[in-house]
PyMOL CGO cylinders between C-alpha atoms (Angstrom):
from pymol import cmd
from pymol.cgo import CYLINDER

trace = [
    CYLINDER, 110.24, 122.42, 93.09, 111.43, 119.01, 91.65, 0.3, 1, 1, 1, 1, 1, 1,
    CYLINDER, 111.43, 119.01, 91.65, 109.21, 116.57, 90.60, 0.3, 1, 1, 1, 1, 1, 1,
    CYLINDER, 109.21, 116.57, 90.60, 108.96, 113.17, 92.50, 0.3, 1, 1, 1, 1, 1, 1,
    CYLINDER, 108.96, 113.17, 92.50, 109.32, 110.37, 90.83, 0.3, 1, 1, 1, 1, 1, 1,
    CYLINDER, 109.32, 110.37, 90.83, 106.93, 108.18, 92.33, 0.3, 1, 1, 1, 1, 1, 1,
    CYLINDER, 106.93, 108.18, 92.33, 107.09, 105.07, 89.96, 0.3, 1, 1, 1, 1, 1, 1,
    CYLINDER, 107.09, 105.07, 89.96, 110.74, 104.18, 91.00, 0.3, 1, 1, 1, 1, 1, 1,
    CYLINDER, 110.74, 104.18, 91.00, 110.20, 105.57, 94.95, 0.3, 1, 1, 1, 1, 1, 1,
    CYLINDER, 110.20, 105.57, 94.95, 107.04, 103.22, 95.12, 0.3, 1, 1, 1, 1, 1, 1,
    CYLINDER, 107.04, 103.22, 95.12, 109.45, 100.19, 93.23, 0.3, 1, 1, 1, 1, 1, 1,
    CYLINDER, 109.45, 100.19, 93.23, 112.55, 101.06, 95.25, 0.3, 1, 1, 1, 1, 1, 1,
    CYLINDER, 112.55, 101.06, 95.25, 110.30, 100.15, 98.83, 0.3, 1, 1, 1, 1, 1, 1,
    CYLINDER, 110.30, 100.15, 98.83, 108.49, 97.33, 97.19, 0.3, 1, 1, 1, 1, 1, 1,
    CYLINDER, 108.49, 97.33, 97.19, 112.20, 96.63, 96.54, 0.3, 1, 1, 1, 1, 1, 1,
    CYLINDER, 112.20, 96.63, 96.54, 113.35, 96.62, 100.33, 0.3, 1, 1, 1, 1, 1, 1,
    CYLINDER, 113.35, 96.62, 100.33, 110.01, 95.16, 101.33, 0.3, 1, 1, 1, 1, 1, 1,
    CYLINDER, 110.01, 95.16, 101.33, 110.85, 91.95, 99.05, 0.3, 1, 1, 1, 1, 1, 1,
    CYLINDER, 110.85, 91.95, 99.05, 114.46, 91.58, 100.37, 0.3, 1, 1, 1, 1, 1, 1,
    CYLINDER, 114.46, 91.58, 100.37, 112.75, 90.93, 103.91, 0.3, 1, 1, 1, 1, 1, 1,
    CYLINDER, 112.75, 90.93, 103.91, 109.79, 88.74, 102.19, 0.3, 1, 1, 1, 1, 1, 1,
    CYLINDER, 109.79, 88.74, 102.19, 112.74, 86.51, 100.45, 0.3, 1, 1, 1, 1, 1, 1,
    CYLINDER, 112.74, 86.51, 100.45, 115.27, 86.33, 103.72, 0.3, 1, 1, 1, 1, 1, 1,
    CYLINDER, 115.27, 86.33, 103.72, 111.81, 85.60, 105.76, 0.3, 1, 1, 1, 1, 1, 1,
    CYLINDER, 111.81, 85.60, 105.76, 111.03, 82.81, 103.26, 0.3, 1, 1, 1, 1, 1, 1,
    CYLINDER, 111.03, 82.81, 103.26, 115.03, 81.11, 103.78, 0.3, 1, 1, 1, 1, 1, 1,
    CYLINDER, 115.03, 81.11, 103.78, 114.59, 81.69, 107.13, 0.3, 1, 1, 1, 1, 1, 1,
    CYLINDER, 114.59, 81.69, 107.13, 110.61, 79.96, 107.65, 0.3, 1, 1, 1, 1, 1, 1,
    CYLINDER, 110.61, 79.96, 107.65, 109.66, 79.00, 104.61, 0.3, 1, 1, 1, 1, 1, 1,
    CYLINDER, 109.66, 79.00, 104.61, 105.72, 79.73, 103.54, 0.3, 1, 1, 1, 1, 1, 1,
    CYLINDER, 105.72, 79.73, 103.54, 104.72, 78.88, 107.09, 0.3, 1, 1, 1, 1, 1, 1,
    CYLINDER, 104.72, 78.88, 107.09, 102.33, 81.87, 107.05, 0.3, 1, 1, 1, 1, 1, 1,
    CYLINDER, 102.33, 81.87, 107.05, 99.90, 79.55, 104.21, 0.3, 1, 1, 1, 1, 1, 1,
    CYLINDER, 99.90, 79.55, 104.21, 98.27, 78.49, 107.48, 0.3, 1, 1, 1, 1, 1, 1,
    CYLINDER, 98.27, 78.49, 107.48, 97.48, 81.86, 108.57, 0.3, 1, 1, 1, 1, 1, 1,
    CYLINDER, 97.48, 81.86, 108.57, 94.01, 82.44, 108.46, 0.3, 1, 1, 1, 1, 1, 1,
    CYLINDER, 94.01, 82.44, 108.46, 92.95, 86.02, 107.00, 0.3, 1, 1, 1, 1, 1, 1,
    CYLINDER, 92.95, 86.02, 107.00, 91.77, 87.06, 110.47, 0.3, 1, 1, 1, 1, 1, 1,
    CYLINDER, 91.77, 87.06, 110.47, 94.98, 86.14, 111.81, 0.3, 1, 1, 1, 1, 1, 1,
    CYLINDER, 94.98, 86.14, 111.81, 97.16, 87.89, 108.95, 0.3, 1, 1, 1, 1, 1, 1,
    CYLINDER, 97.16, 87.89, 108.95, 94.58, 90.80, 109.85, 0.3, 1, 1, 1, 1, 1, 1,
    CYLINDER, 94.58, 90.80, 109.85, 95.60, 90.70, 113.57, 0.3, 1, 1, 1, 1, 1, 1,
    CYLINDER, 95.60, 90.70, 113.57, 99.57, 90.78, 112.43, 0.3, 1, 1, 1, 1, 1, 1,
    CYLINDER, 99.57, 90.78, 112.43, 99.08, 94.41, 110.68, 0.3, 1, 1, 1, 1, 1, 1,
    CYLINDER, 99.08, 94.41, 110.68, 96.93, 95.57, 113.56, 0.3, 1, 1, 1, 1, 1, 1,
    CYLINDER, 96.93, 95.57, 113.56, 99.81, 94.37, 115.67, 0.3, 1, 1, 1, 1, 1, 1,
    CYLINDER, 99.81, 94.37, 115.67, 102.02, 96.61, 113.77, 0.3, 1, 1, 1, 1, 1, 1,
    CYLINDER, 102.02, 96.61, 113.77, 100.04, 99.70, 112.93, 0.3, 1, 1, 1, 1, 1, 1,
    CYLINDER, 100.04, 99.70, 112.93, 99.09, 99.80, 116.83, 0.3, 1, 1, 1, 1, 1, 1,
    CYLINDER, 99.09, 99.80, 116.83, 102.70, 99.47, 117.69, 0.3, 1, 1, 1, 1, 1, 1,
    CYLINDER, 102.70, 99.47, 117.69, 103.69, 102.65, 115.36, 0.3, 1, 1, 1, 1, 1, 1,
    CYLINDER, 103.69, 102.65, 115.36, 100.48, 104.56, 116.41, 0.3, 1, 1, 1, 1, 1, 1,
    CYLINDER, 100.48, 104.56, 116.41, 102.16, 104.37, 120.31, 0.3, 1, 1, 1, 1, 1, 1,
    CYLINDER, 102.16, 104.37, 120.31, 105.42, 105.32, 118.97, 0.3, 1, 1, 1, 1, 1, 1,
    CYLINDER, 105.42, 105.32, 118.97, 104.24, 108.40, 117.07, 0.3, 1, 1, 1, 1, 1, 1,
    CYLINDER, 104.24, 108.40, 117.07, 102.55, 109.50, 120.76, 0.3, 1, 1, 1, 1, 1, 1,
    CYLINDER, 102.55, 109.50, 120.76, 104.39, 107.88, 123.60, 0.3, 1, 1, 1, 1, 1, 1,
    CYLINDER, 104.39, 107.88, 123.60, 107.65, 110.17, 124.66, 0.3, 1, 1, 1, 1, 1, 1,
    CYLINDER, 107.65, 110.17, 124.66, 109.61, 106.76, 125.42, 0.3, 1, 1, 1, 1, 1, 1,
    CYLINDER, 109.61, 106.76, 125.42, 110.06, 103.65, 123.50, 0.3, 1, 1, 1, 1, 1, 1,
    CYLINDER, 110.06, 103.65, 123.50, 111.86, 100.63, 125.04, 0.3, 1, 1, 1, 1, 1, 1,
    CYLINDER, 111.86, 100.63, 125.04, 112.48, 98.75, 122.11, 0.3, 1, 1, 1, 1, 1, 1,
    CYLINDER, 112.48, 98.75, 122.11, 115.14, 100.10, 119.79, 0.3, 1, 1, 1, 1, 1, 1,
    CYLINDER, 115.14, 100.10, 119.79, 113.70, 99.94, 116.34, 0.3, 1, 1, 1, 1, 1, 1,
    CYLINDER, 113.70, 99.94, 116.34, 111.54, 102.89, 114.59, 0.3, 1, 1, 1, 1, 1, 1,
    CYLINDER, 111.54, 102.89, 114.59, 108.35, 102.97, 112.81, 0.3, 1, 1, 1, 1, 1, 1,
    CYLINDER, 108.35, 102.97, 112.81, 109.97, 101.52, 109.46, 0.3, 1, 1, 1, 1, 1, 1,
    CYLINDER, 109.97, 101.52, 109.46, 110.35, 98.16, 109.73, 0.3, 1, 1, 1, 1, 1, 1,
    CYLINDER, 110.35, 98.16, 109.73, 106.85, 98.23, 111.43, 0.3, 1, 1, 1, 1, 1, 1,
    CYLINDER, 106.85, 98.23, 111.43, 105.38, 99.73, 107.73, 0.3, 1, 1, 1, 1, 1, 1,
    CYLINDER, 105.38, 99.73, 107.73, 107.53, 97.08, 106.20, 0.3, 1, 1, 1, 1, 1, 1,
    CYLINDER, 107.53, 97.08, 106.20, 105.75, 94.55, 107.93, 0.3, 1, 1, 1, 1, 1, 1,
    CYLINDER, 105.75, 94.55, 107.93, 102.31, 95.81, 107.04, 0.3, 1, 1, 1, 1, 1, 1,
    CYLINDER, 102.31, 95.81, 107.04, 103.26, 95.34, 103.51, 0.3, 1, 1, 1, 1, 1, 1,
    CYLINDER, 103.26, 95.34, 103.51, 104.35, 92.07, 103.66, 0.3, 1, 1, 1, 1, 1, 1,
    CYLINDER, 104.35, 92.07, 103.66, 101.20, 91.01, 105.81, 0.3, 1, 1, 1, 1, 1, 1,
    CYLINDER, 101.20, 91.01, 105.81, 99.14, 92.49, 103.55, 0.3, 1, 1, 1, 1, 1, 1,
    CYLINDER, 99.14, 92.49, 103.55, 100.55, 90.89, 100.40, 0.3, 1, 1, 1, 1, 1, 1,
    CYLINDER, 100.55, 90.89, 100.40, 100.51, 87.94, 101.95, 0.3, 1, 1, 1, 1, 1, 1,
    CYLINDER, 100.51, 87.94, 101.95, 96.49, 88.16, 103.10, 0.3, 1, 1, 1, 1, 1, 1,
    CYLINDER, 96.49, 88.16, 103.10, 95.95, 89.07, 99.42, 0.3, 1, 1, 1, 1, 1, 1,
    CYLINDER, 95.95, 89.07, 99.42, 97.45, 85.78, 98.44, 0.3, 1, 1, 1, 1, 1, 1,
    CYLINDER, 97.45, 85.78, 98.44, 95.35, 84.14, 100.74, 0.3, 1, 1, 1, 1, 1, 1,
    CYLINDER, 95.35, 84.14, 100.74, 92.22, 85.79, 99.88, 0.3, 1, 1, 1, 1, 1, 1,
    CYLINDER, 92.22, 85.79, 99.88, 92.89, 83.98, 96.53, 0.3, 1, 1, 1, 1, 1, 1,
    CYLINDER, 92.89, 83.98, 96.53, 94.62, 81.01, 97.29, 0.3, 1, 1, 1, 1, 1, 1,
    CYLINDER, 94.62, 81.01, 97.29, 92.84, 79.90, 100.91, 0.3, 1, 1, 1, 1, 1, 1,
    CYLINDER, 92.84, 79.90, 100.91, 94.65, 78.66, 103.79, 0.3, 1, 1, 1, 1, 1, 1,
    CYLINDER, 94.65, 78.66, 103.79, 95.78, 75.24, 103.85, 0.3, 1, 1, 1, 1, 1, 1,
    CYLINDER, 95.78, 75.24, 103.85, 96.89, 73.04, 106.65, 0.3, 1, 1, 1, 1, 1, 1,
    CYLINDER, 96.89, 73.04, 106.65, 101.08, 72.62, 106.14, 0.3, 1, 1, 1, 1, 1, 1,
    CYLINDER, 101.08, 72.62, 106.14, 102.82, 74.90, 103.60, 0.3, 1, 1, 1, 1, 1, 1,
    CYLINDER, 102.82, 74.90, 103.60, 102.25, 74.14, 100.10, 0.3, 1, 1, 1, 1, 1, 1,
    CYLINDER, 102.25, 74.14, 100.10, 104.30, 76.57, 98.37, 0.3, 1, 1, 1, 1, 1, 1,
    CYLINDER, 104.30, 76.57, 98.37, 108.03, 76.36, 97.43, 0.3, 1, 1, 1, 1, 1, 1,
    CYLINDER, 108.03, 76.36, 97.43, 110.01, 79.58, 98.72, 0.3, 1, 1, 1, 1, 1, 1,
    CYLINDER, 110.01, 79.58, 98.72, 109.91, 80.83, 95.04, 0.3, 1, 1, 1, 1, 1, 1,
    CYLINDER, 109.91, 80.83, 95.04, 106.30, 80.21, 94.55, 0.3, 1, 1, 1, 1, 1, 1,
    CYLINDER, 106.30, 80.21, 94.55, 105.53, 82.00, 96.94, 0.3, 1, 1, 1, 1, 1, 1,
    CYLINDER, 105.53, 82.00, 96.94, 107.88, 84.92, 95.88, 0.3, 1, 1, 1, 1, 1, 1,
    CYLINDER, 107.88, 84.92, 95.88, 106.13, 84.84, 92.47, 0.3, 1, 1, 1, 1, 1, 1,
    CYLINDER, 106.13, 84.84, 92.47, 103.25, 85.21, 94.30, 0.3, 1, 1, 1, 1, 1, 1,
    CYLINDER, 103.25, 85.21, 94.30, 104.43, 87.99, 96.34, 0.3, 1, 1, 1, 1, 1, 1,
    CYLINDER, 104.43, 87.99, 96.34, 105.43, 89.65, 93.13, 0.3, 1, 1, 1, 1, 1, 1,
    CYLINDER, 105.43, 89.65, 93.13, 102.24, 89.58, 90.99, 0.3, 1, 1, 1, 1, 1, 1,
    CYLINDER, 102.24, 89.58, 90.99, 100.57, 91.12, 94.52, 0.3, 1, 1, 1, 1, 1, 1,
    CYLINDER, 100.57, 91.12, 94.52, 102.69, 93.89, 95.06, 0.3, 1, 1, 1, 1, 1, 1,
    CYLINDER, 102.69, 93.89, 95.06, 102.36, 94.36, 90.98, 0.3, 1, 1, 1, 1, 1, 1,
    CYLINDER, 102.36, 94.36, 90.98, 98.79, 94.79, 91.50, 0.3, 1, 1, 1, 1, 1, 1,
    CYLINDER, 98.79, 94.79, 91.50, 99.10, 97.01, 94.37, 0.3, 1, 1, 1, 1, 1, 1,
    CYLINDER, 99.10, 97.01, 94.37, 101.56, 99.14, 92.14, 0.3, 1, 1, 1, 1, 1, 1,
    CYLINDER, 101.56, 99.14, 92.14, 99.13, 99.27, 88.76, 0.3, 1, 1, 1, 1, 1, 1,
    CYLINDER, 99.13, 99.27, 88.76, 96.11, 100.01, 91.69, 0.3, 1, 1, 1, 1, 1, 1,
    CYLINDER, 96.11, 100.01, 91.69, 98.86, 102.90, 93.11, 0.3, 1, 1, 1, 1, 1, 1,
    CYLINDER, 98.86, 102.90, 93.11, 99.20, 104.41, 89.47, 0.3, 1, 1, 1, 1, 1, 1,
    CYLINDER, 99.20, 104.41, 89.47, 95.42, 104.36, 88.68, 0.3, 1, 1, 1, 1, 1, 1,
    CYLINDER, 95.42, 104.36, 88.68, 94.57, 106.12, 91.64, 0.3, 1, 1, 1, 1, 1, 1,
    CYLINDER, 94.57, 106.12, 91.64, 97.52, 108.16, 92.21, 0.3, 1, 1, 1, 1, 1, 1,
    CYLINDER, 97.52, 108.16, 92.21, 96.49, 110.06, 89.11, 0.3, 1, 1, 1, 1, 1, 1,
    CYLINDER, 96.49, 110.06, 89.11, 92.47, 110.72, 89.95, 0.3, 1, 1, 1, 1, 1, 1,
    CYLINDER, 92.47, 110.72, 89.95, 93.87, 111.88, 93.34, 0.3, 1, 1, 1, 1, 1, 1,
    CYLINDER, 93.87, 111.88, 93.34, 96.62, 113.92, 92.08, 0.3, 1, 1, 1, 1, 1, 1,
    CYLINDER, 96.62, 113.92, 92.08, 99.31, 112.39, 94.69, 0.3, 1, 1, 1, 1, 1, 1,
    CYLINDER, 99.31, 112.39, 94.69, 97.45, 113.96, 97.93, 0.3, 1, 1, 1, 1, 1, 1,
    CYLINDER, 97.45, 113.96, 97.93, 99.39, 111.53, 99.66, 0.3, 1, 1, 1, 1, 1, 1,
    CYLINDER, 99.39, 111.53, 99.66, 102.43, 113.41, 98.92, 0.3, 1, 1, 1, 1, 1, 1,
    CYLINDER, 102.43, 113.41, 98.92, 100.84, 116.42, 101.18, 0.3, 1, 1, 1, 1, 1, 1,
    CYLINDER, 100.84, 116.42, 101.18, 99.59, 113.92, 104.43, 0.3, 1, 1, 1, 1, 1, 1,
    CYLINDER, 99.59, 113.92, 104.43, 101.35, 113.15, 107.48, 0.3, 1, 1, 1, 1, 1, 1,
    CYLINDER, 101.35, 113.15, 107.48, 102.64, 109.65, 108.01, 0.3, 1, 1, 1, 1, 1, 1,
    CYLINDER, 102.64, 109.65, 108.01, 100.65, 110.23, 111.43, 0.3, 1, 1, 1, 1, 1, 1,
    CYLINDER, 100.65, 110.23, 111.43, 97.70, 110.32, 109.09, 0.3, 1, 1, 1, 1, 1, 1,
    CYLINDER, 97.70, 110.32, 109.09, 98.63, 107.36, 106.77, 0.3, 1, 1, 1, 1, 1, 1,
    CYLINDER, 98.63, 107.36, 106.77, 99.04, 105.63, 110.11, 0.3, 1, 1, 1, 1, 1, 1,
    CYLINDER, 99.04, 105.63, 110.11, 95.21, 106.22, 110.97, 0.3, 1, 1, 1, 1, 1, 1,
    CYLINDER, 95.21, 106.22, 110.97, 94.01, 105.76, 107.84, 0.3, 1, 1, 1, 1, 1, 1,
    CYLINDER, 94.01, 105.76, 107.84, 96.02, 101.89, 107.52, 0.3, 1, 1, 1, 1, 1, 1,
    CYLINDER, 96.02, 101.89, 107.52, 94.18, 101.75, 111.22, 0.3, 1, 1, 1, 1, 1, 1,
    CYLINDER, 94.18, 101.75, 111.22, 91.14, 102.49, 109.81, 0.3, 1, 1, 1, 1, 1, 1,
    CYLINDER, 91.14, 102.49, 109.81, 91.38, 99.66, 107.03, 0.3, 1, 1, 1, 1, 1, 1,
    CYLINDER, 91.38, 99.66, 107.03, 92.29, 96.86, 109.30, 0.3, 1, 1, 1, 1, 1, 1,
    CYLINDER, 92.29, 96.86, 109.30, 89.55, 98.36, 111.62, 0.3, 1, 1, 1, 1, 1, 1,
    CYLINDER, 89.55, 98.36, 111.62, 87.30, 97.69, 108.66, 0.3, 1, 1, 1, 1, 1, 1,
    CYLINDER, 87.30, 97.69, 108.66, 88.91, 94.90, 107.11, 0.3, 1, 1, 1, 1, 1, 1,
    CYLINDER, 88.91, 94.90, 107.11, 88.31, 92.88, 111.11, 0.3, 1, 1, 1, 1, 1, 1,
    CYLINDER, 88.31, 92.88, 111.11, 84.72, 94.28, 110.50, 0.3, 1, 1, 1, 1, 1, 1,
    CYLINDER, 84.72, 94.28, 110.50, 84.20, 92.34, 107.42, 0.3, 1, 1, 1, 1, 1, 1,
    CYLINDER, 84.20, 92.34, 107.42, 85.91, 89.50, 108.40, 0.3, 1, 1, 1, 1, 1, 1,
    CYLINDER, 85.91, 89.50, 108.40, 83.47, 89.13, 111.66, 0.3, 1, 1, 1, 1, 1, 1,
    CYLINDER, 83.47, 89.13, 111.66, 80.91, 89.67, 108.93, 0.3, 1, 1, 1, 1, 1, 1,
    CYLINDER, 80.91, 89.67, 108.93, 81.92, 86.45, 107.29, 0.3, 1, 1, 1, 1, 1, 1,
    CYLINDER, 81.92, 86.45, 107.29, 83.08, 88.12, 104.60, 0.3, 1, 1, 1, 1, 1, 1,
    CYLINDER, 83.08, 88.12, 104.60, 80.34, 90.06, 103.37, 0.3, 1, 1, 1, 1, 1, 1,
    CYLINDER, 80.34, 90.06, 103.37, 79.68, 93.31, 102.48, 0.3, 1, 1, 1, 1, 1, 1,
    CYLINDER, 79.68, 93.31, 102.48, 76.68, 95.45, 101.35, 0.3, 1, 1, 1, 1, 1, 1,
    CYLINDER, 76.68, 95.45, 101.35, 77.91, 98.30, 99.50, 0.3, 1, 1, 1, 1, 1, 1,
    CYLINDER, 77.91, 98.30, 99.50, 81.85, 98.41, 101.00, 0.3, 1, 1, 1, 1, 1, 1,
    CYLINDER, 81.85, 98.41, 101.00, 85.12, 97.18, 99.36, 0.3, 1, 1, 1, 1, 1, 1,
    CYLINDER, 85.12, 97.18, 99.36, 86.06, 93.79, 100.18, 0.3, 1, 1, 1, 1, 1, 1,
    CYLINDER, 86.06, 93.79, 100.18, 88.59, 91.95, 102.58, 0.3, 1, 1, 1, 1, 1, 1,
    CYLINDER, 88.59, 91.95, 102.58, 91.22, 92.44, 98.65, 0.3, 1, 1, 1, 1, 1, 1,
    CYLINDER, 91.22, 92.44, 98.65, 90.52, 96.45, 98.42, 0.3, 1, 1, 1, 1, 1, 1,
    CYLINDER, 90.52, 96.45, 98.42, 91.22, 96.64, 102.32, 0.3, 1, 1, 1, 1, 1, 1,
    CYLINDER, 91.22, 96.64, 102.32, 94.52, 94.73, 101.47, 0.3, 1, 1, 1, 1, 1, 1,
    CYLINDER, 94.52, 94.73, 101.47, 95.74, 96.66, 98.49, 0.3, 1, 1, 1, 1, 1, 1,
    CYLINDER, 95.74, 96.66, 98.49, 95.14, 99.82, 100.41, 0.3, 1, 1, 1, 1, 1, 1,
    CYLINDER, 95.14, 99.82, 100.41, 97.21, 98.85, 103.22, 0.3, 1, 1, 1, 1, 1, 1,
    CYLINDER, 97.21, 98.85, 103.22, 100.07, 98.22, 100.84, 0.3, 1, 1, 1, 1, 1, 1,
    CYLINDER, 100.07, 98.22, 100.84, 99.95, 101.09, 99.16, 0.3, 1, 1, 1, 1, 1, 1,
    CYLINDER, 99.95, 101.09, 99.16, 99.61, 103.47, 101.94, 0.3, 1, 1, 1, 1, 1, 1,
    CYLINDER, 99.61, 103.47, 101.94, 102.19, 101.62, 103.90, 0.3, 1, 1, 1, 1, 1, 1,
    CYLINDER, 102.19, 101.62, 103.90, 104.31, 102.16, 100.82, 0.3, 1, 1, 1, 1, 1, 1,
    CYLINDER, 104.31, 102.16, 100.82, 103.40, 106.06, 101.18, 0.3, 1, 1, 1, 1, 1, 1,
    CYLINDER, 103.40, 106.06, 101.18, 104.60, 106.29, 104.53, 0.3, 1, 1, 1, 1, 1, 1,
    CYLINDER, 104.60, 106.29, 104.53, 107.82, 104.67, 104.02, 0.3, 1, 1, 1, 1, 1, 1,
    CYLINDER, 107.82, 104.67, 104.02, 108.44, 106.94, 101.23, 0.3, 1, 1, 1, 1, 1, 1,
    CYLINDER, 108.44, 106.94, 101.23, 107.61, 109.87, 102.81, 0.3, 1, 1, 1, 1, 1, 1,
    CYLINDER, 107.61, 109.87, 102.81, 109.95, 108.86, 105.71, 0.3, 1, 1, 1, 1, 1, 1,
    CYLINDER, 109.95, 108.86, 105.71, 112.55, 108.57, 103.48, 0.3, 1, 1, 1, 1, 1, 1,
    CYLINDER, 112.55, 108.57, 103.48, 112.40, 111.72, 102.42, 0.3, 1, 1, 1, 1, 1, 1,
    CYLINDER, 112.40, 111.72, 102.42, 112.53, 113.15, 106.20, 0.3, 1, 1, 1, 1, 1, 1,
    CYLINDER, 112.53, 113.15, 106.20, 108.99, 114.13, 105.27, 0.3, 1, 1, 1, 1, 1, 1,
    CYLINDER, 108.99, 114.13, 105.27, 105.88, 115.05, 107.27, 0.3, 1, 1, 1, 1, 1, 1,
    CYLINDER, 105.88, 115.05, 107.27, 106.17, 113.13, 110.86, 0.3, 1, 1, 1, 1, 1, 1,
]
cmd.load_cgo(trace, "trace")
């Protein structure tokens, strides 16, 4: 059996997911700065709920597939992250390539996160079905809405950042698993 290489898979769809991030930035600038984390939070559940009904439902009306939805989730998630340590502003404050640099060190984070606990968990993810990535990304914005109703706080849980990160990286998962024609 080969080996994956999961270092340039993971880099490779942080790759793609950038591309969008950048043409999205041309395209609206850093309008999103306004977002408030609740709202960013509401965006992912948007798109995790729309590729939970696409993985069940036996017809789907609009043509584009569960990818660009995981896409998305990355990007939202980045971009909560930056929030989380920026806070939301009233008009955009960042240039487009501020905000790339941003996006960068983010997704970096997510990626040295990946690596740490890729190896304790021995790439498990590798053996999971993106139907189960999909419920487990549910799960975190589940939590992550939980938190945020909290005000923020936690008693002995991850944060509104660890909720983030996760969603990145699994998102990341899926998509690579997908590319691979792997585990529906």
């Amino acid at each position: 059996m080969q080996t994956k290489d999961t270092k340039s898979q993971f880099h490779a769809v942080l790759a793609e997911c950038r591309k969008l991030f950048v043409a999205k930035m041309k395209d609206y600038g850093p309008a999103w700065r306004i977002l408030r984390t609740t709202s960013i939070t509401d965006q992912i559940y948007i798109k995790v709920k729309r590729i939970r009904t696409l993985q069940t439902a036996s017809e789907q009306l609009v043509d584009e597939g569960i990818e660009p939805e995981f896409v998305g989730i990355v990007n939202y998630a980045a971009m909560g992250i930056i929030q989380l340590q920026f806070g939301v502003v009233d008009k955009p404050d960042l240039s487009a390539e501020e905000a790339t640099s941003l996006y960068d060190r983010v997704t970096n984070e997510a990626y040295e996160l990946m690596t740490r606990k890729n190896h304790d968990y021995d790439e498990a993810w590798r053996d999971m079905r993106v139907s189960s990535i999909t419920d487990l990304i549910m799960s975190k914005v589940l939590r992550t809405k939980s938190i945020e109703d909290n005000d923020g706080k936690t008693l002995v849980s991850e944060g509104l950042d660890a909720n983030y990160y996760d969603m990145v990286n699994y998102a990341v998962f899926a998509l690579i698993l997908l590319s691979e024609g792997g585990r529906k």
